[in-house]
Every structure is written in C-alpha cells, then in structure tokens.
C-alpha positions as CSV (number, residue, x, y, z in Angstrom):
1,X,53.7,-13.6,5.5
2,X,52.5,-11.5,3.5
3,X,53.7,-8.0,2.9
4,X,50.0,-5.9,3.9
5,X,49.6,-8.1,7.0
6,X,50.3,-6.0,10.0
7,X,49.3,-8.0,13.4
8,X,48.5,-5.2,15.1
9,X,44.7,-4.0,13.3
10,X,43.7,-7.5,14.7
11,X,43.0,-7.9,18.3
12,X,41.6,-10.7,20.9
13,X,41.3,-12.9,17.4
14,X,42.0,-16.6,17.6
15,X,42.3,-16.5,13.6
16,X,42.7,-14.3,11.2
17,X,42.7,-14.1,7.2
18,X,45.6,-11.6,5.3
19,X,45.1,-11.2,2.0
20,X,47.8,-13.6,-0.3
21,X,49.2,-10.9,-3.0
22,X,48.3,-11.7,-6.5
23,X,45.7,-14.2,-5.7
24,X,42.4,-12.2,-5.3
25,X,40.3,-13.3,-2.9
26,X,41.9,-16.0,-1.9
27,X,43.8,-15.5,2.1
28,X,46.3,-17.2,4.0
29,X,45.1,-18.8,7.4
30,X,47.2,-17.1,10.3
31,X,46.7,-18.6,14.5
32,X,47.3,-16.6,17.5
33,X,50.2,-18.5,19.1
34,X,50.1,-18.2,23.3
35,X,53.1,-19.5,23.6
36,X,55.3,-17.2,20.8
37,X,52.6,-14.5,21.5
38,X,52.2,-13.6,18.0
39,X,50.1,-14.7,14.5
40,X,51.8,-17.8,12.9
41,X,50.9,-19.1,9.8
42,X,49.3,-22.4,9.6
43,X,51.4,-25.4,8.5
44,X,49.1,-28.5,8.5
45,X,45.2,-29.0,7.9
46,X,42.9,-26.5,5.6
47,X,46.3,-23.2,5.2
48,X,44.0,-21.6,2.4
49,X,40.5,-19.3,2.7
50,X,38.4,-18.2,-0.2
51,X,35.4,-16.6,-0.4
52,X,33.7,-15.6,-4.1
53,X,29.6,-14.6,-4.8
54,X,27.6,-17.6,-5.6
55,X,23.9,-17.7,-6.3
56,X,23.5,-13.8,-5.3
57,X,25.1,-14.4,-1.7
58,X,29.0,-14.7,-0.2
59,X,30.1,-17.8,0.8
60,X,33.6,-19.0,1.6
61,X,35.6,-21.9,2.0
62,X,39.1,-23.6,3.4
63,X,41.3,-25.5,1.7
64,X,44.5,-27.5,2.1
65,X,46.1,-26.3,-1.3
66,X,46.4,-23.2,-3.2
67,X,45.4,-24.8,-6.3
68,X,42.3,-26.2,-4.7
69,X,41.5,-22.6,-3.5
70,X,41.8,-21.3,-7.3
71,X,39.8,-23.9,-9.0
72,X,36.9,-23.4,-6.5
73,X,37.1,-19.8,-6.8
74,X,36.4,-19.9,-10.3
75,X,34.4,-22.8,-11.0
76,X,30.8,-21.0,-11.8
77,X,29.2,-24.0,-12.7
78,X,26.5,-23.4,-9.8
79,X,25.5,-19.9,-11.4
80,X,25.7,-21.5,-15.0
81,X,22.9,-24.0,-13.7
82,X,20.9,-21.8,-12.0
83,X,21.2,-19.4,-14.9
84,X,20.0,-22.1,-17.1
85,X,16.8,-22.7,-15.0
86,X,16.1,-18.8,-14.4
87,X,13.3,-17.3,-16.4
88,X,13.3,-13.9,-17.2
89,X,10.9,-10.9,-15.6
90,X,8.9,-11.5,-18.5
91,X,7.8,-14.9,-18.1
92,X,7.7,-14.0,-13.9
93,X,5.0,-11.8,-14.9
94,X,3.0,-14.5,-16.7
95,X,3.1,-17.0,-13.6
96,X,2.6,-13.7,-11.1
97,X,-0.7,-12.4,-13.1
98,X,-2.3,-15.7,-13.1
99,X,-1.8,-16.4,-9.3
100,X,-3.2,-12.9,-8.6
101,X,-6.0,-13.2,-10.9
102,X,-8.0,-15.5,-8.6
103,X,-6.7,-13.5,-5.2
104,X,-7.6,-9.6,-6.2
105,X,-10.5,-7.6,-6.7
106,X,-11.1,-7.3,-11.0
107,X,-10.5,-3.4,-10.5
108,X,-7.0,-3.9,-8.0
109,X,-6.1,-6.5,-11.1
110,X,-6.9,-3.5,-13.8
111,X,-4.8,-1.3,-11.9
112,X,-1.7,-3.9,-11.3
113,X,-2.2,-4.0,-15.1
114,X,-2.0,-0.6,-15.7
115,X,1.1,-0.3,-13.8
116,X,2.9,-2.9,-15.5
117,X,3.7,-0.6,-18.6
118,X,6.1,0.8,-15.8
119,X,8.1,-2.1,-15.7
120,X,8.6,-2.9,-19.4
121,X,12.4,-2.2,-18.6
122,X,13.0,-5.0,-16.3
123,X,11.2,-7.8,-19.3
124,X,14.2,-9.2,-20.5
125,X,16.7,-9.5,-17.7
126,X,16.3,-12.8,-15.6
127,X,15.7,-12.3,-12.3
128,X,19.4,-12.2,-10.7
129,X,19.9,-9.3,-13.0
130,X,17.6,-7.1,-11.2
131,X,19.9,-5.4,-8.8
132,X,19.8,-2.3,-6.7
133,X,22.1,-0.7,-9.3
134,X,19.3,-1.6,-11.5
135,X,17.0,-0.4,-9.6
136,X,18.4,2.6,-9.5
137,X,18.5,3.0,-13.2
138,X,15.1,2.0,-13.8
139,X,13.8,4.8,-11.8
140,X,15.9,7.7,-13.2
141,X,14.8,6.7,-16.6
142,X,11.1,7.0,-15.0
143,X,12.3,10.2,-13.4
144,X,13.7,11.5,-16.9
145,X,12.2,14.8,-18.7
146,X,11.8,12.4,-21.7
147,X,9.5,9.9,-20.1
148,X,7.5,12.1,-17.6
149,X,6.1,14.1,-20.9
150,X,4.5,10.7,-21.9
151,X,3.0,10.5,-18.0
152,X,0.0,12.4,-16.6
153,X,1.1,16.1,-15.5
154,X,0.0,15.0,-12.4
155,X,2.7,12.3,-11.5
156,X,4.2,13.1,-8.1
157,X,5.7,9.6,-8.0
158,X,5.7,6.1,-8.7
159,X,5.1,4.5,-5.2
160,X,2.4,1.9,-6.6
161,X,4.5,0.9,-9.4
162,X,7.5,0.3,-7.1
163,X,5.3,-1.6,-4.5
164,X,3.8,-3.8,-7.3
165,X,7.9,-4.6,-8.2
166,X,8.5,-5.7,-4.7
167,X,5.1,-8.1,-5.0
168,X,6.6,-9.6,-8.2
169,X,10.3,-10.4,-6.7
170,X,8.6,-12.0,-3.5
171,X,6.3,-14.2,-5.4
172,X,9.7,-15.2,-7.0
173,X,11.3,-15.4,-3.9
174,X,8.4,-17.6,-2.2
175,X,7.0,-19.7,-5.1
176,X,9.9,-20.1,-8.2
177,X,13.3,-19.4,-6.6
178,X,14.3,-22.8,-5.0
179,X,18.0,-20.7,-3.6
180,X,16.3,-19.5,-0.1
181,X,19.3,-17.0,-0.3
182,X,17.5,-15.0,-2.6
183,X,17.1,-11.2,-1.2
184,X,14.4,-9.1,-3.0
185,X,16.8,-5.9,-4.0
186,X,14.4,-3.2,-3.2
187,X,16.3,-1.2,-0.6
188,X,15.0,1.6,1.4
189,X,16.7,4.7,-0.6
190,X,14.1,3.3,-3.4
191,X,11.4,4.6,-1.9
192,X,12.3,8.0,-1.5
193,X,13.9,8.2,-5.1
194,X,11.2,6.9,-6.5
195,X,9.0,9.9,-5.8
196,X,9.0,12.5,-8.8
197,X,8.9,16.0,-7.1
198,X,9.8,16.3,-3.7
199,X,8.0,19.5,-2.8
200,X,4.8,19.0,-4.6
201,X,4.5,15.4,-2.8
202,X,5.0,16.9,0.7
203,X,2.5,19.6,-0.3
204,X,-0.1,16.6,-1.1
205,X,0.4,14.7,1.9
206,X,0.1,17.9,4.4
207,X,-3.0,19.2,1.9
208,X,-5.2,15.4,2.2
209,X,-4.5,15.7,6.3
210,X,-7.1,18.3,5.9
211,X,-9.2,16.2,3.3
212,X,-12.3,16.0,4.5
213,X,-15.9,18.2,4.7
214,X,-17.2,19.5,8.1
215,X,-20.4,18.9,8.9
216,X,-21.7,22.7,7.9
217,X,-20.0,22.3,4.6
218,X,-21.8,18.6,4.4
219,X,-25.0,19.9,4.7
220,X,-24.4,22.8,1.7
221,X,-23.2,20.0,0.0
222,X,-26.2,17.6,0.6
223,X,-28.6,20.9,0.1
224,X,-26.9,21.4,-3.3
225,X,-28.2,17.9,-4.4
226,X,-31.2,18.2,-2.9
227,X,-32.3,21.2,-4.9
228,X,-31.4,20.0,-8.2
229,X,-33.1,16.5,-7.3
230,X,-36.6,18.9,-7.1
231,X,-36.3,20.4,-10.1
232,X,-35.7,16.7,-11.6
233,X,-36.9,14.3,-9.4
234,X,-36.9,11.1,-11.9
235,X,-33.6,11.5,-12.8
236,X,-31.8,13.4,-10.0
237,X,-33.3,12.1,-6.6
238,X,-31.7,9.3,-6.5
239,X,-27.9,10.5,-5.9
240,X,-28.8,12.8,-3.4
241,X,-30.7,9.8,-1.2
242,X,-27.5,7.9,-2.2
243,X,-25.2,11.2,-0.7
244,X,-26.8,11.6,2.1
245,X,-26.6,7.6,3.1
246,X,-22.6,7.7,1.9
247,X,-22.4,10.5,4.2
248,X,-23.9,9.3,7.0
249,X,-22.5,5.9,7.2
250,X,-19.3,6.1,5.3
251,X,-19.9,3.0,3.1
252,X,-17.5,3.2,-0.2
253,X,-19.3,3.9,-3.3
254,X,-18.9,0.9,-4.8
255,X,-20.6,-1.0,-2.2
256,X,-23.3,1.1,-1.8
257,X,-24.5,1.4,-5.5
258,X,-24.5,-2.7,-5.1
259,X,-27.1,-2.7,-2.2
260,X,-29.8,-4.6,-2.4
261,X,-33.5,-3.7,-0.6
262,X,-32.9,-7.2,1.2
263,X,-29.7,-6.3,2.7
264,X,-32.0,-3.2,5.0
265,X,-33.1,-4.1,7.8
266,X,-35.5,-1.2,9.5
267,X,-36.2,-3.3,12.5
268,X,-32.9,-2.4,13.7
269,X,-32.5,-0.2,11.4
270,X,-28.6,-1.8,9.7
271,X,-27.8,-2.7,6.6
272,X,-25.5,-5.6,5.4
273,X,-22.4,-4.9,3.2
274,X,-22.1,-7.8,1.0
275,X,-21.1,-7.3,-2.6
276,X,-19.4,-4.4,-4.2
277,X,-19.8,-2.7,-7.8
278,X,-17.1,-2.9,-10.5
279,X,-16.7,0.1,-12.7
280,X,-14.0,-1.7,-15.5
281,X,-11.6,1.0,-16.3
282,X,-10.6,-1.0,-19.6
283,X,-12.3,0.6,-22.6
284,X,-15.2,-1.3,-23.7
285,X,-15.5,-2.8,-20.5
286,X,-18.6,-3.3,-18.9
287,X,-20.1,-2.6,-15.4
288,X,-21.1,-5.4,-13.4
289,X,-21.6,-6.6,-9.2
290,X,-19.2,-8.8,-8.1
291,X,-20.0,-11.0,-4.6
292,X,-17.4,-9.5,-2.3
293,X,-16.5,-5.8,-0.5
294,X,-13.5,-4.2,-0.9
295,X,-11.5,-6.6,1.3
296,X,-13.5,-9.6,1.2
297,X,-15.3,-9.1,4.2
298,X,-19.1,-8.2,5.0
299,X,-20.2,-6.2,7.9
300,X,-23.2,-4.3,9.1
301,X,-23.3,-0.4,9.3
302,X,-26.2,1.4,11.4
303,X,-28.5,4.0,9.8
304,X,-29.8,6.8,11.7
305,X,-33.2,7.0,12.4
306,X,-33.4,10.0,9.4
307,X,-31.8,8.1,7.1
308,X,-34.2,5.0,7.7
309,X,-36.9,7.0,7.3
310,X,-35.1,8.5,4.1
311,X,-35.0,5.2,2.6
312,X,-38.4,4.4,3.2
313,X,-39.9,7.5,1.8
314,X,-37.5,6.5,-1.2
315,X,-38.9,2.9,-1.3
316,X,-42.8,3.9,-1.6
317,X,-41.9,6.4,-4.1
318,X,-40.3,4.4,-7.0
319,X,-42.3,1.3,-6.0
320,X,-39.4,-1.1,-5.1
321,X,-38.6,-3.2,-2.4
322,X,-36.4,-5.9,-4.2
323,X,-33.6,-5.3,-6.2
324,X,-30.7,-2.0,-6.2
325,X,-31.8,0.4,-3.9
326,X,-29.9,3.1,-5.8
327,X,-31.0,2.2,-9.9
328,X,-33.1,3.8,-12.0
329,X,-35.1,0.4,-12.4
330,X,-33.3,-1.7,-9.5
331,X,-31.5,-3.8,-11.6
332,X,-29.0,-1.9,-13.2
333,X,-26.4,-0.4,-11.1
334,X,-25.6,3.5,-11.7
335,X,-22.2,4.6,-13.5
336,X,-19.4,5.8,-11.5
337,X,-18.9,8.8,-14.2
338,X,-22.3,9.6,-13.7
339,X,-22.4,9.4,-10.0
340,X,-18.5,11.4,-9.7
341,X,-20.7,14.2,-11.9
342,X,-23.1,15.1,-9.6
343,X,-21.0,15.2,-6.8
344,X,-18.0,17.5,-8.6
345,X,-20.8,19.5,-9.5
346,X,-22.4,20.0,-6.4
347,X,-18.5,20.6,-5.0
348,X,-18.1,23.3,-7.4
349,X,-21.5,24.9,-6.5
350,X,-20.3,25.4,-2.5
351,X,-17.0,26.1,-3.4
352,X,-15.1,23.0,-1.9
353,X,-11.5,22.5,-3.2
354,X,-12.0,18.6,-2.3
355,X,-14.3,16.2,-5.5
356,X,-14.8,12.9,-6.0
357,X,-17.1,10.3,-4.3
358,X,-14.0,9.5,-1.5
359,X,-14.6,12.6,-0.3
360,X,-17.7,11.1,1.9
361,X,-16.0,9.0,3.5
362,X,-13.5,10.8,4.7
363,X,-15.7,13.1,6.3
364,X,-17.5,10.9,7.7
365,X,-14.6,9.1,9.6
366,X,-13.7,12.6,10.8
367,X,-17.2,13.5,12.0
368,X,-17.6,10.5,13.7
369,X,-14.6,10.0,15.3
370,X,-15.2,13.9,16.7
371,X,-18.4,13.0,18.2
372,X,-17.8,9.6,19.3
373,X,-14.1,9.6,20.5
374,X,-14.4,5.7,19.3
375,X,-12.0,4.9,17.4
376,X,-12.4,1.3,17.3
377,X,-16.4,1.6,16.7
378,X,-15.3,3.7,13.7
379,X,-12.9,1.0,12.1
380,X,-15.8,-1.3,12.2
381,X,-18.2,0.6,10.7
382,X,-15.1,1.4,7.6
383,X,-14.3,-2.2,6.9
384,X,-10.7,-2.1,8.0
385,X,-8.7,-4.5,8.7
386,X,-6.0,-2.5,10.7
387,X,-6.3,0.8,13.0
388,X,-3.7,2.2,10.3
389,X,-5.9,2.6,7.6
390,X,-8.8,4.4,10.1
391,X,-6.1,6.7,11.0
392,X,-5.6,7.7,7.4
393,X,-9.5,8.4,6.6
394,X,-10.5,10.2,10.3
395,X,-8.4,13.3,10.6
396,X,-7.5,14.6,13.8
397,X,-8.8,18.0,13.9
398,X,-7.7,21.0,16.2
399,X,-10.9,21.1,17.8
400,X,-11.0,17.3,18.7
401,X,-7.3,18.0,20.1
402,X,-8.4,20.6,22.3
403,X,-11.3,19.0,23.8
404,X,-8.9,16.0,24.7
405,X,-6.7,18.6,25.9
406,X,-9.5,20.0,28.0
407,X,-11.0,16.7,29.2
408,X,-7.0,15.9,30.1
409,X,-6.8,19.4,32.1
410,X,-9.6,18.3,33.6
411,X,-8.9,15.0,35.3
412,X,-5.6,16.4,36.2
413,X,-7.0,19.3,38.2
414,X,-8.2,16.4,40.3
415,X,-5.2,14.8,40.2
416,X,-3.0,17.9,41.0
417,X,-5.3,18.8,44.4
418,X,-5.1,14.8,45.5
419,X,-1.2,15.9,46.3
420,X,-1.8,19.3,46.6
421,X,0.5,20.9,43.6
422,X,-1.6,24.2,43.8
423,X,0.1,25.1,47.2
424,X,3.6,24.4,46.0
C-alpha cells in the first residue's frame, strides 16, 4: 500500500483510488473487504487506474499492468491528430464571417467587423489554445494604460467584443469541432473583468434608467423643431413631421426614414413596418433600404388621429403620395448625420442631457406604458421579440409606481373590510 493512503478519509466507498508514489497520475485499485473489514488491494482483473487530459476533457482508464497504465498515459497521439486538423482563430473567423454574412443585418455585420480588431490577439493560436488563462490575458492587455490610449475616451468596457468571442467559439463548437467535449472557455468572472471602469459603468447603467423625455419636455422638444421648420420650411419641415411620428409611435429611425406612402393606411389609420434604412458606417460607404426591420419581422403601429392628419397635411403639401414619406424628393432617403443634427440641436436648445435619435423611443415606451399599463400592447408596437428588451426601453417611473401602489391600496381596502382587519 502505499505510504499517503490512510483508509480512514474514505467512507461508505466500495472502491477507492491511492495515488502509486512516483507514477503521476497513475493509482492503485483498493476494495472494501466485509469480511477483513478493511481496503485490500486488488490482486486479479484491471489493479491499475489512470486518468490524463485528452481532447480538452479528463478521462480515465483501468488497466491490468503498470506498464499498460504508462504507455496510455503518455501516448498523445489523439491530441497530435486533432491538433493536425485544428485551424487556428484566424481561419475560424473566415468560415464564421461568411456564415453570418447571409444571417445579420449589413450594419450588425459592420459592427461585428469593427469589433474584430479586438480580437487580433487570439489569430494565431488554434482553437484548444484559447483557454480561460488566456482569456484572462487577453483582456488585461485590453484593460492596459497602453491600449486604452488607442481606444475612444469613452470605453467603459468591452462587453460586445467579449459576446462576439463567445459567438465565434460556439460556431466552432456547433459547426467545425467534431469532439462534442468541446467547452467554450468563457467563464462568468469574464464578464465582470471585462468591463474597464467599474464606477463609471455603474454610473451609466443607473444614469440610462432615467433615459428618457417626459411628455412636457417632448413637447419643448417637438416645439423646438417646429419653429425652426417655419423659418425654413423646404428644408426643415420634414424632420419635425418625422419627430413628432417617431415620438408618437416609437418606430426606430431606421425604419421610419424607409417608409413608404403605401405602407399608411388612413382608413384605419396604421402603418406597416416593412424595410429598414442602412446608414454604412464604413467610409465611402453608401446609404441604401434594405427589405427587412431590425429583427426581420414586419408589424403594424397605430397613428393617432393628430398624427394622421399630420401626415396628410404633409402629403398635399410636397405633392407626394408614392414613394419616402420622409425625402426631400421621395426617393432618396435622409442621412442619419443629418437627421442626429437636428435632433442634438433641438436637445441643446431645451436643455436635455439625453441626444440622439434613440432618445424617441425610449420615451415613448415610457409614456406609453404610463398611460396604458399594457405592457404587452407596448412590446408589439416596439418589434420585440422578448418582454426583456421592452423592459429595457419603458422605464418604470416613481409616479407609475405610486399609482400601482395606490390602485393596490385600493383593492386591498376592500379586501381588508371583507375580514374585517380595521377592527383588529
């Protein structure tokens, strides 16, 4: 037996495994004996256990000999093969990008391209060299003074970049890697080191719980653009009609400077989300309508009777009933840039800390799900796909709180007198 066996750390075990000293992993196969009431070592059939990393996993294996224990231990044979067959991140990338091509949006593609000068560290390891130790270096090199000068000031963290990783390794895992053992080696700690600065993140997150324009500060906002569209009506008119349907309805921006006069219907008074505009982020790149929404899905929004009539006022002044209902000539959508202007602009002017176009539908979401309490209505009107992502655009404001609060006090007044808690 050997000499760091002690048979009393094991207990209510059939079998157990002491180590053999000098033979790393390699054990000695022991049996509980009723009879002698103790561990005796085994003397006929498989006397030998091994265990050793194969293919990224642990496996293990009896054996009758000692020698047959060794050689199996240290035959690799099964890694050199599979290391002969294993590409490297590099070439992952290749087969990844061209899968994804024909599955994303052109702008979600742009933007998994941008992030991929993030993971320029992983090109020329194979695959079973990406570990959670490398992992872990990878993202203290992003962390490091020396590469965060090269980044945006702004960089808080590089969630995307990390969640784009794990979308690579499990197209390897479910399309290339014939071992099903494979185990993607993101772990959870990566996620919180991947974030930058701590503080300033948790400032973010609390600060965009509060993203989003009340109605009073909506219509400032939507007076703002309405007065500068008077003073220039043929060039400035059309984003504040385009404003006041984004916020009104919530539609992304994208979609909306892609409607078409067909897709209103002023019977009914809806209009069909169909296609979506893509602003190409690539320089030199050009602006175009691509046949889709956001998530691939089309769905009807309702207008309000003002808006309609908005819209039709709008229609009988430039003339046009076919084509882009928000173009200077209804054929050519309008630029992102050029819509993100006027509404930074008219931000600045009423002194909101919160720009950009998203802004609209965020409030939006909030107003709506204050007045409506319909939370389900809501995510239909957004496009999305889960209640999660509604949650994340219709903030829960202190005022809606208290009025469930109230409504709740209320029904349990009635509640409390049924079993007559007030004379208690």
């Amino acid at each position: 037996m050997s000499k760091k066996f002690d048979p009393t750390q094991y207990k209510n075990k059939k079998t157990v495994y002491p180590s053999l000293a000098g033979h790393p992993g390699i054990s000695t196969i022991w049996d509980w004996s009723p009879r002698r009431k103790k561990y005796c070592k085994r003397t006929i059939g498989n006397k030998f256990y091994a265990v050793k990393r194969s293919l990224g996993r642990q496996v293990t294996k009896s054996f009758t000999t000692l020698s047959a224990a060794q050689k199996w231990r240290f035959d690799n044979s099964d890694e050199l093969a599979r290391e002969s067959k294993e590409i490297t991140f590099e070439k992952l990338l290749v087969k990844f990008f061209k899968k994804k091509k024909s599955e994303v949006r052109e702008s979600t593609f742009e933007k998994y391209e941008n992030h991929l000068r993030h993971l320029v560290y992983f090109n020329k390891f194979r695959i079973s060299e990406i570990t959670p130790r490398r992992i872990d270096a990878w993202l203290d090199h992003l962390k490091s003074p020396k590469y965060l000068r090269k980044q945006q000031s702004s960089r808080l963290s590089y969630e995307k970049v990390l969640g784009l990783l794990n979308q690579i390794l499990g197209y390897y895992s479910e399309y290339i890697c014939e071992d099903t053992g494979y185990s993607i080696p993101i772990k959870k700690r990566h996620r919180t080191d991947c974030i930058v600065n701590r503080e300033a993140y948790d400032m973010k997150k609390a600060r965009n719980k509060e993203k989003f324009l009340p109605r009073s500060v909506v219509v400032n906002f939507l007076n703002q653009l309405r007065m500068t569209a008077l003073d220039d009506p043929a060039k400035e008119e059309v984003y504040f009609v385009l404003a006041l349907f984004q916020f009104s309805t919530g539609v992304r921006i994208g979609e909306l400077c892609a409607l078409d006069w067909q897709d209103l219907n002023f019977i009914d008074n809806t209009a069909y989300i169909r296609r979506s505009v893509f602003w190409s982020r690539r320089k030199g790149g050009k602006t175009k309508i691509t046949e889709r929404t956001k998530n691939g899905e089309n769905r009807k929004v309702y207008l309000t009777k003002e808006v309609a009539n908005r819209l039709k006022k709008w229609s009988l002044k430039t003339g046009r009933s076919k084509g882009l209902v928000f173009s200077y000539d209804g054929k050519t959508p309008l630029e992102y840039r050029n819509v993100q202007h006027r509404y930074d602009k008219a931000s600045k002017k009423i002194g909101s800390k919160w720009t950009g176009t998203h802004i609209a539908r965020h409030s939006f979401a909030t107003d709506f799900l204050s007045k409506t309490k319909n939370p389900k209505a809501l995510q239909s009107i957004l496009g999305h796909k889960t209640s999660q992502q509604t949650d994340h655009y219709a903030k829960i404001t202190e005022e809606l709180t208290k009025e469930g609060v109230a409504l709740y006090q209320e029904s349990f007044s009635d509640f409390a007198d049924a079993i007559e808690l007030s004379s208690c």
